[in-house]
N, C-alpha and C positions, 0 to 999 in steps of 0.2 A: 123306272130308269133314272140313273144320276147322271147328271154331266157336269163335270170339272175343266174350269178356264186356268192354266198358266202361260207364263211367259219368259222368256232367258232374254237379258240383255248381253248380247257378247262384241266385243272391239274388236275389230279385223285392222290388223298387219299395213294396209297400202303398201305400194311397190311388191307386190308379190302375193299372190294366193294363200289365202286365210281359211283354216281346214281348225274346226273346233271339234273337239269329243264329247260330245252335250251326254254320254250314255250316264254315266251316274246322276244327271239332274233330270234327267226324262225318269229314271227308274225314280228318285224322291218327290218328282211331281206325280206317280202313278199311286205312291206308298200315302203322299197326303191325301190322292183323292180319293182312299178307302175302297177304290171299288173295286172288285174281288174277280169281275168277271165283266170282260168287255172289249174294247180296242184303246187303242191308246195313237192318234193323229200327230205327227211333230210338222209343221208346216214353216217356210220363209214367206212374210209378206213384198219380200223385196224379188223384184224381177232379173237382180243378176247374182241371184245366190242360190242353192240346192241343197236338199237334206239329202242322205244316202246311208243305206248300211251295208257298211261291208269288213271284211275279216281285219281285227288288228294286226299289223303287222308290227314286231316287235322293233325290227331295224327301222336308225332314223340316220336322216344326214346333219350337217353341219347349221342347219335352219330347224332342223326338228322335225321334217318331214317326214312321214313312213312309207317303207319303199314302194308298197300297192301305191299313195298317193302319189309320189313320182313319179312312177310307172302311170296312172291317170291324166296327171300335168303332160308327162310328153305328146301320150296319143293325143288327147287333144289340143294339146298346141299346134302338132302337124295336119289335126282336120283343121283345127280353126287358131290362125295364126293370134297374136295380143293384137291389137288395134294402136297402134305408136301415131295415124297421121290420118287426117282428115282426106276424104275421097279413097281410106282403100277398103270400107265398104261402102255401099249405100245409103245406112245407117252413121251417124244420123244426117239429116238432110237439111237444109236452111229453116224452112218449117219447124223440126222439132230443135232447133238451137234457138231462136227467138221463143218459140213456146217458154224452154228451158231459162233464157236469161231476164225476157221482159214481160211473159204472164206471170209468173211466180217469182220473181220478186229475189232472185238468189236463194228461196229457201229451199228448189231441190238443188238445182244448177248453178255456182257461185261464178263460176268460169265457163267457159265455152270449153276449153281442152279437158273440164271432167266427164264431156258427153263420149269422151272419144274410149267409150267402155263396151262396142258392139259385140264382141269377141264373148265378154263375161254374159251378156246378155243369150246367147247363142249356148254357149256350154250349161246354164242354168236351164234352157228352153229342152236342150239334149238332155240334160240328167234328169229333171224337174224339179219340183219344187216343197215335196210333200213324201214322208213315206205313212204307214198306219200299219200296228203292230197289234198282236191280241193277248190278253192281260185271261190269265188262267190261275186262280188258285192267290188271287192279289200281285203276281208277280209280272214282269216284262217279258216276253219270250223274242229272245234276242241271243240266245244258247250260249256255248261256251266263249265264244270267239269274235261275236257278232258284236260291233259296236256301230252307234247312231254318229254321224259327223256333219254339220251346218257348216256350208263351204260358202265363203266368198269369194266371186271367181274375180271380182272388181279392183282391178289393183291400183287404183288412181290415185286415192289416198284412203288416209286413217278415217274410220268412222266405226258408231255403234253401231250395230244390226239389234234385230228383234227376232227372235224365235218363239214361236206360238205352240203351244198342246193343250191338245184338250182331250180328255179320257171321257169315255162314254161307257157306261154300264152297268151293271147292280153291285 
């Protein structure tokens, strides 16, 4: 049995949800890891972000969004509203903003107002985090229409994200 480590650095957007199409660099990290027969794992290590595969939809709006994606953005914004203001959830609480500003040092949390991402945290929690695909013949099975997409639901500001795969198989 082989197993193959990659990784995608992708930039997400801030002020607004950040939906990347990782499918063509998932299918050339399956093509380098030679393995012919297997699955193929795409995972986010970040807690307000989600992989998902679902049908491209050709139409986009004025931002480049595709309309399944908007159609996604609304339903759940009307489950789970953005997070604008401290106290309208729970999350996060005095505990985790001191955690956030004076155990770590600014290196997760620079400010107090970028905790305020409960909302992204919750829609990541609802889609997850991981999907895993099965590699037949060296190929991705992912059919005609199916495409892989790494969401960042965080729209606080601009940052890299980290997307992980790793293919397993002979």
């Amino acid at each position: 049995m082989a197993i193959y480590s990659g990784k995608l650095t992708l930039t997400s957007h801030g002020n607004r949800v950040t939906y990347h199409d990782i499918t063509e660099q998932v299918k050339e990290h399956v093509m380098n890891s030679k393995i012919k027969e297997g699955i193929c794992v795409v995972a986010s290590p970040h807690t307000t972000c989600s992989v998902i595969f679902e049908e491209l939809s050709y139409d986009k709006n004025y931002y480049g969004y595709e309309y399944l994606q908007l159609d996604l953005n609304n339903i759940l914004d009307k489950l789970i509203p953005r997070c604008t203001t401290e106290g309208q959830y729970y999350h996060p609480g005095p505990n985790h903003i001191k955690v956030g500003l004076e155990d770590f040092k600014g290196k997760i949390s620079p400010e107090a107002y970028t905790m305020l991402n409960t909302d992204a945290h919750l829609k990541s929690t609802l889609l997850g985090t991981s999907e895993t695909f099965v590699i037949e013949g060296g190929e991705l099975q992912v059919g005609l229409v199916g495409n892989i997409y790494f969401i960042d639901w965080d729209q606080i500001r601009k940052r890299d994200r980290t997307c992980l795969i790793k293919v397993i198989g002979e």
